[in-house]
N, C-alpha and C positions, 0 to 999 in steps of 0.2 A: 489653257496650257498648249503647246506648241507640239505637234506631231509627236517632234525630235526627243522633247522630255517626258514625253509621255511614254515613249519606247523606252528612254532609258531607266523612268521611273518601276515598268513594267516586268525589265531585264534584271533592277534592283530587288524587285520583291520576289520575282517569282527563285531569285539566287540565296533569298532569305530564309524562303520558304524549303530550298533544298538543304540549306544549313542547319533551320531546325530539325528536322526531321531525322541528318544526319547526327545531330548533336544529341538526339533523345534516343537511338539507337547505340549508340557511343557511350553512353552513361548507361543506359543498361547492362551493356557486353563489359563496361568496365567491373559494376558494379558485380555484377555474378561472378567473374575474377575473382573479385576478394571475397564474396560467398565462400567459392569453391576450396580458395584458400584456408579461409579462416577454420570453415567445416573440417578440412583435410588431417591441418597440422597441428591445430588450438594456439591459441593466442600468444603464448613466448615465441614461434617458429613468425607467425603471421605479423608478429611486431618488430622481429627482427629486417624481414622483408618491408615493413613499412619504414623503417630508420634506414635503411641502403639506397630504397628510391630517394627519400631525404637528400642522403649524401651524394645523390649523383644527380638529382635536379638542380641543385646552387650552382655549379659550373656548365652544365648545359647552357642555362641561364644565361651566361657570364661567357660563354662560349663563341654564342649564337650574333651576342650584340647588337640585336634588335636591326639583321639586319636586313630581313625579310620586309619592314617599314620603307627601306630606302629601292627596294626593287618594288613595292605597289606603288611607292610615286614615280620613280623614274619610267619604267618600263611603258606605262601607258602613254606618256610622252614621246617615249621615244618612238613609241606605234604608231603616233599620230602624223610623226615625221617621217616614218618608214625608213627610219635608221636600224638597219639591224645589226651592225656595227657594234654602235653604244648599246644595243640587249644583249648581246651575245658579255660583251663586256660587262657590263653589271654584273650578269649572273658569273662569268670569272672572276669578277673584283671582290664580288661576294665569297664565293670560294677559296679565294689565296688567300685570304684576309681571314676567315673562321677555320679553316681546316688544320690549318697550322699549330692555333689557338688551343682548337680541339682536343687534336694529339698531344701539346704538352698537357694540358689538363688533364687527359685520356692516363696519362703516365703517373705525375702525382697522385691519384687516387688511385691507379693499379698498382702501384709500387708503395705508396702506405698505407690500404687496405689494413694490415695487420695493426699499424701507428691511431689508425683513426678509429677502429671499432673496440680494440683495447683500451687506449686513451680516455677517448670520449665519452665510450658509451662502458666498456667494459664488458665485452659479448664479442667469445670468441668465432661463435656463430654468423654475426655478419661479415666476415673477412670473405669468403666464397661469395657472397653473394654482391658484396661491393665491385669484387673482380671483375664478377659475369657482368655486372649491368655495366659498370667503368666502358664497357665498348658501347654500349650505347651513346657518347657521347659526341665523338665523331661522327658516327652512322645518324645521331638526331640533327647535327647542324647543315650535313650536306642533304640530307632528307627534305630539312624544313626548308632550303633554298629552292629545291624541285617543286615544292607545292606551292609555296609563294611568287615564285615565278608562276605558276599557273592561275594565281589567285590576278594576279599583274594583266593577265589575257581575260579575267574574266571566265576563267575556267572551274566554279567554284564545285561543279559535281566530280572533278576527279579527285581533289581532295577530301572530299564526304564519303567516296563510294571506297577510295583508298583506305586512309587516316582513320577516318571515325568506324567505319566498318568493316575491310577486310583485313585489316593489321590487329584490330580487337577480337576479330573470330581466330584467325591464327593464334594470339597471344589466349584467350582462354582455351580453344582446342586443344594446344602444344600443353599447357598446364597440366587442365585435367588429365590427359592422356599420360604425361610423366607420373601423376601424382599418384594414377592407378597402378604405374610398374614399378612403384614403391621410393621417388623420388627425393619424396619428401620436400623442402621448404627450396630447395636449386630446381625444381620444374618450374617455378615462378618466376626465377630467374631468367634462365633459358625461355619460357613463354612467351616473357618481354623482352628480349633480345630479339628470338626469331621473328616476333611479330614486327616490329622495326625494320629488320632486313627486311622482310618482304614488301613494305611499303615503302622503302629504297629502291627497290628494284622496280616498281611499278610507278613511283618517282620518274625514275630516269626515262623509262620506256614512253611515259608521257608526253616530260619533256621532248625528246628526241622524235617521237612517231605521230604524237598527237597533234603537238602544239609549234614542234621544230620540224627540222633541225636547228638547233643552238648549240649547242657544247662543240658539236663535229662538223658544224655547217661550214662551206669554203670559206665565207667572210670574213677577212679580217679584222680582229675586235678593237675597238676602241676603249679604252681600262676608262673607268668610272670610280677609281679606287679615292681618291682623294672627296668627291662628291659622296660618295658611300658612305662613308668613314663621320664626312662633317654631319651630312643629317641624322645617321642612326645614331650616332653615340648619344646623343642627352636622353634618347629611351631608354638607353640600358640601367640607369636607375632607376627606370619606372616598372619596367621588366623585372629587375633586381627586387625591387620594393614587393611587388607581388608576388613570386616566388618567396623571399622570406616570410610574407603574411601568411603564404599556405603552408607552410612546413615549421614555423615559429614553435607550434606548441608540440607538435611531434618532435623537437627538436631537444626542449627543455626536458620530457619529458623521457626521453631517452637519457641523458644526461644525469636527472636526477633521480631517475626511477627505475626500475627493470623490464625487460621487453615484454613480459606479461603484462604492467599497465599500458603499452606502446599498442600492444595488439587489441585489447579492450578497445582503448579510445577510437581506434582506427576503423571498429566496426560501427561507433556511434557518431562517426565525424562522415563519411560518406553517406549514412541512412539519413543524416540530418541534413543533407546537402540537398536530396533528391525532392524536399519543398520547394528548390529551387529552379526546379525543369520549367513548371513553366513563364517561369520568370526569365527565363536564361530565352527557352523558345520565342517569347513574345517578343523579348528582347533584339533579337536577327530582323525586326521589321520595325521598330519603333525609330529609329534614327531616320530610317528614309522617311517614315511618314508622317517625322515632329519638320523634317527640312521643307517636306513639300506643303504641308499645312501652314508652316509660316510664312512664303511663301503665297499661298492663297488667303486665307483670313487668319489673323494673328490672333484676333479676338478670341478663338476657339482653342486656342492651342492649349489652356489651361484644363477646358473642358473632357480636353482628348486624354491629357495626361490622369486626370481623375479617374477617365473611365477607362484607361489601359491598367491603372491601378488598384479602380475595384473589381477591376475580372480577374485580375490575378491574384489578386487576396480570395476573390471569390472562387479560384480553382484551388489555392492549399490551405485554405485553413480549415476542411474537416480532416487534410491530413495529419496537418500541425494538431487538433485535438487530438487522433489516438496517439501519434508522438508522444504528447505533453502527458497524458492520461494513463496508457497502458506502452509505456518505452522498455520494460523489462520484455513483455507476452513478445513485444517485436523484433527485439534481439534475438529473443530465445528462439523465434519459428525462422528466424532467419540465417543466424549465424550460430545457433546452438545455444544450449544450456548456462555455458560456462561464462557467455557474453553478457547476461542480464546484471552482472554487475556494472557495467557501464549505460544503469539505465537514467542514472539524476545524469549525466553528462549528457545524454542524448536530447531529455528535456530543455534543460538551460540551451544548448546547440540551436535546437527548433526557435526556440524563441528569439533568439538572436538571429535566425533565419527569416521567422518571419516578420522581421521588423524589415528587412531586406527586401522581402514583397511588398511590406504595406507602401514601402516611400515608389515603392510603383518602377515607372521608368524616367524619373526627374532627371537623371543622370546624360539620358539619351539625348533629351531635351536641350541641355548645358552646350553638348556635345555640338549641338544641332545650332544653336545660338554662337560657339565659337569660343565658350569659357571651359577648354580641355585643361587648360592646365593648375585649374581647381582640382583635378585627379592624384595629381602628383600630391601638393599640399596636403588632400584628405588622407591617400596613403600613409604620409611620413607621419601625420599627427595618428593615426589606428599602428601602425607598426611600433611607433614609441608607446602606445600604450599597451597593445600586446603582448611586448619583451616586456615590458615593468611589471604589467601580472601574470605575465609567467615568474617570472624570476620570483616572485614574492609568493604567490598561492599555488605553483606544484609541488615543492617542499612541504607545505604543510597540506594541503587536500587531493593532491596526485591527480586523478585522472577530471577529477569535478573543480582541479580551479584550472586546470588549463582549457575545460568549458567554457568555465566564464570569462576568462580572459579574450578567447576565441569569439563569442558573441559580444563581449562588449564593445571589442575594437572593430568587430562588422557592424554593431548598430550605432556606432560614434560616426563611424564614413559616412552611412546613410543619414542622420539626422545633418551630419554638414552637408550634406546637399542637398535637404530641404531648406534648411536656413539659408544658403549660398542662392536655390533657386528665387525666394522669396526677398533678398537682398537685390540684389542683381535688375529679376525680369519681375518682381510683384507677385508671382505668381504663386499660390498656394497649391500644391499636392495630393493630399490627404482627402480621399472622398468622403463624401456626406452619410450615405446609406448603409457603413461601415457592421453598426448595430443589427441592422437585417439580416444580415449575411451571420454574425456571430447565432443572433436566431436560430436562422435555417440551418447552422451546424450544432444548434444545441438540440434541437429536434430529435433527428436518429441516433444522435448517441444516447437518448433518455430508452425511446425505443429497445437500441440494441443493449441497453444496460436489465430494463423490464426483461425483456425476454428472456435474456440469460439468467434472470434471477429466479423466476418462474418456472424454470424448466432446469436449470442444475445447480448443484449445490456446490460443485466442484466443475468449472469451465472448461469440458474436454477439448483435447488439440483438434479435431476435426469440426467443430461448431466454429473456428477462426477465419472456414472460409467463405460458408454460408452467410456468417456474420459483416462481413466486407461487403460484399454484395449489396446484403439488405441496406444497410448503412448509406453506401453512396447511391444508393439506387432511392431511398427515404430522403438523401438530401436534395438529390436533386428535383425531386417532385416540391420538396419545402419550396425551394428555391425559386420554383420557377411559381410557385402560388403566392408569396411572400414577394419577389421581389420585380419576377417577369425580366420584360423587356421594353425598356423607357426608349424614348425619343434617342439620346444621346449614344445608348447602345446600340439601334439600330442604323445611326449614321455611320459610326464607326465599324461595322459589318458592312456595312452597302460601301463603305469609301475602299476598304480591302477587298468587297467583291470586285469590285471597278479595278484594284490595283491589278489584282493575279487575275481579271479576265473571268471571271465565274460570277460575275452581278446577279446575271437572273437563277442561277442555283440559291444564291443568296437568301435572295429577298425572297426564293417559295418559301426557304425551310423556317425564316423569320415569319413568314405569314400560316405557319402551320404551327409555331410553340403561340401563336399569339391568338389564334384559332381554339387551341387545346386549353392554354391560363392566360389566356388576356393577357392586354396592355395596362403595364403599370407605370407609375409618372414617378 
């Protein structure tokens, strides 16, 4: 490999590696949010607030235009020309084009606020909070054209250090803090507003101080508005299509149901998400290093996909067991008492989750190969089946069939892109070793089930965290006796240590678990 790609491969990963990081920080600060919330207000108040974001994500959405796609492609081009003309211009054509957009959207949902949560939902209670957040929608399109233009430079730590972490400490600070001088369910509101402005404003300052001047620079812009226009728009139903998949059953469920099943569901639709971290994290590196391995030997690239796929099954599934197992004990220690009825909805969730893991990162792979728009397809075919079981089973099962609706249409996406990967490129997915690892997570729960049997009769709340502990602290000992570190594992750590520049930190810590439980094949 050539200096040149070797820099850029390096400047890839180690942008990856800041991405993850920011993105497991972000899902925390989000995640304690709706804690905070749901603890606060109880689940009618918490579910009203979960159907508002609803209602103000669809035109965000719809706002935006997908058009932050057409400033990562142009801008770096234009860089390379040293046109700052046509950047300055982008980032305007991006602007006159969304902002406009914005504000009238910004106004239909501030101005039938009362039409839309009477109507639809029948909850006088969301009209305030539709208001408050209705300004976020303006304030999120010019926001997101500041980061993406920065994403365009290759700037990807201001958006991490911004977006994913200083706009999420503002928005749960501002919360909490209303929630104590007795706010009630509009500190949430206000939370997520303010925390928007502020990463608006460190947006801009970015822009302008970091990375510019742009907006204010002498240059005369050259408008990019026709270019803009032609390449973003086919996204925005891809965009579209994702936003509806994530809001689908909050949706129905509002609709058909009352804001107390709205606020249940929405404490077991996040906790069941969070098997997801390190899928999502591993995810930030796997597209650079399915391109660069096909690339150098294609042979392998199967090999890699199996073993990005059994490390990540092998990092959530002793989670997904106490999910599946004890989803009542973990509602209750988490968002209270009153949440453990949405504990079969959490189960079904995991397991539709974890089928998301198992198919690995095949997806990336696709991606990497140049078959993206097998994305779209899988979308339209998971969102038509979505709507159909919602429409059909929250009427009759309420918060447990918009579960399953929810999972089936995440593990219908994924299973077509195991079939698509294995159509396409041959290549099978699904690791071999699958059964070990079920093992090594049946192990510590037998453990932590003996123990607690033996010593209470009645499981008090504070043996929940000793119990944690022991558990992943038991599996990973199983783990690494049971299943070690094979050949295939350790190339795949040595090829990342080589990516992000930390090879020989690598290969010690590899030679010290293999030291402690051998080498397994």
């Amino acid at each position: 490999m050539t200096d040149h790609k070797q820099k850029a491969l390096n400047a890839l990963a180690k942008g990856a590696g800041v991405t993850a990081i920011g993105m497991a920080v972000s899902k925390v600060l989000t995640y304690l949010y709706r804690i905070s919330i749901a603890r606060f207000i109880g689940p009618d108040a918490y579910g009203q607030l979960s159907l508002a974001l609803m209602v103000i994500g669809i035109p965000s959405t719809i706002a935006y235009l997908s058009m932050g796609n057409g400033l990562k492609k142009f801008i770096p081009e234009f860089r390379a020309e040293n046109d700052s003309a046509s950047i300055k211009g982008a980032v305007l054509s991006s602007l006159y084009i969304t902002l406009p957009l914005s504000i009238i959207l910004w106004a239909i949902i501030f101005f039938g606020a009362e039409f839309i949560a009477i109507n639809f939902f029948d909850s006088k209670g969301l009209i305030p909070l539709i208001k408050i957040l209705s300004f976020t929608i303006p304030i999120g399109v010019v926001k997101q054209t500041f980061y993406d233009t920065t994403l365009a430079f290759n700037k990807i730590i201001y958006k991490v250090a911004s977006v994913r972490i200083i706009q999420n400490i503002v928005q749960l600070g501002v919360t909490v803090g209303l929630l104590l001088l007795g706010y009630n369910v509009v500190s949430a509101a206000w939370g997520w507003l303010l925390g928007g402005i502020v990463a608006l404003l460190l947006g801009f300052y970015v822009v302008e101080r970091k990375i510019g001047p742009i907006l204010f620079s002498d240059v005369k812009p050259k408008y990019r508005t026709r270019e803009m226009l032609r390449f973003s728009s086919p996204l925005v139903i891809s965009g579209l299509i994702g936003t509806l998949m994530g809001w689908a059953d909050t949706g129905f469920l509002g609709y058909y149901m009352t804001d107390y099943e709205v606020g249940l569901y929405n404490a077991a639709l996040p906790t069941a998400m969070l098997i997801l971290l390190p899928h999502k994290a591993i995810g930030s590196l796997s597209l650079t290093s399915f391109s660069e391995l096909k690339e150098k030997n294609r042979d392998k690239v199967q090999d890699s996909i199996r073993t990005a796929s059994y490390w990540i099954f092998s990092l959530v599934f002793p989670t997904f067991l106490i999910m599946l197992l004890y989803s009542e004990q973990v509602l209750k220690v988490l968002f209270g008492s009153q949440y453990g009825k949405a504990s079969l909805a959490l189960s079904i969730l995991a397991v539709g989750y974890l089928v998301d893991t198992l198919v690995g990162k095949v997806g990336s792979y696709l991606q990497a190969e140049g078959h993206s728009d097998y994305f779209l397809y899988n979308n339209i075919a998971a969102l038509t089946l979505n709507v159909l079981l919602n429409f059909i089973l929250i009427p009759k099962f309420g918060i447990t069939g918009a579960a399953i609706a929810t999972a089936s249409s995440t593990a219908l996406s994924n299973i077509l892109l195991c079939f698509e990967a294995w159509k396409k490129e041959k290549v099978i997915t699904i690791p071999k070793k699958l059964y070990r690892v079920v093992i090594a997570g049946i192990i510590p729960l037998l453990v932590i089930i003996g123990i607690d049997s033996i010593l209470f009769v009645n499981t008090p709340f504070w043996f929940l965290f000793p119990a944690a502990i022991i558990y992943y602290g038991v599996y990973f000992i199983s783990f690494l006796n049971i299943l070690g570190l094979g050949q295939e594992e350790k190339e795949v750590f040595l090829r990342i240590g080589e990516i992000i520049e930390y090879e020989e930190e690598v290969e010690y810590i590899i030679k010290k678990v293999e030291g402690l439980f051998g080498e397994k094949s």
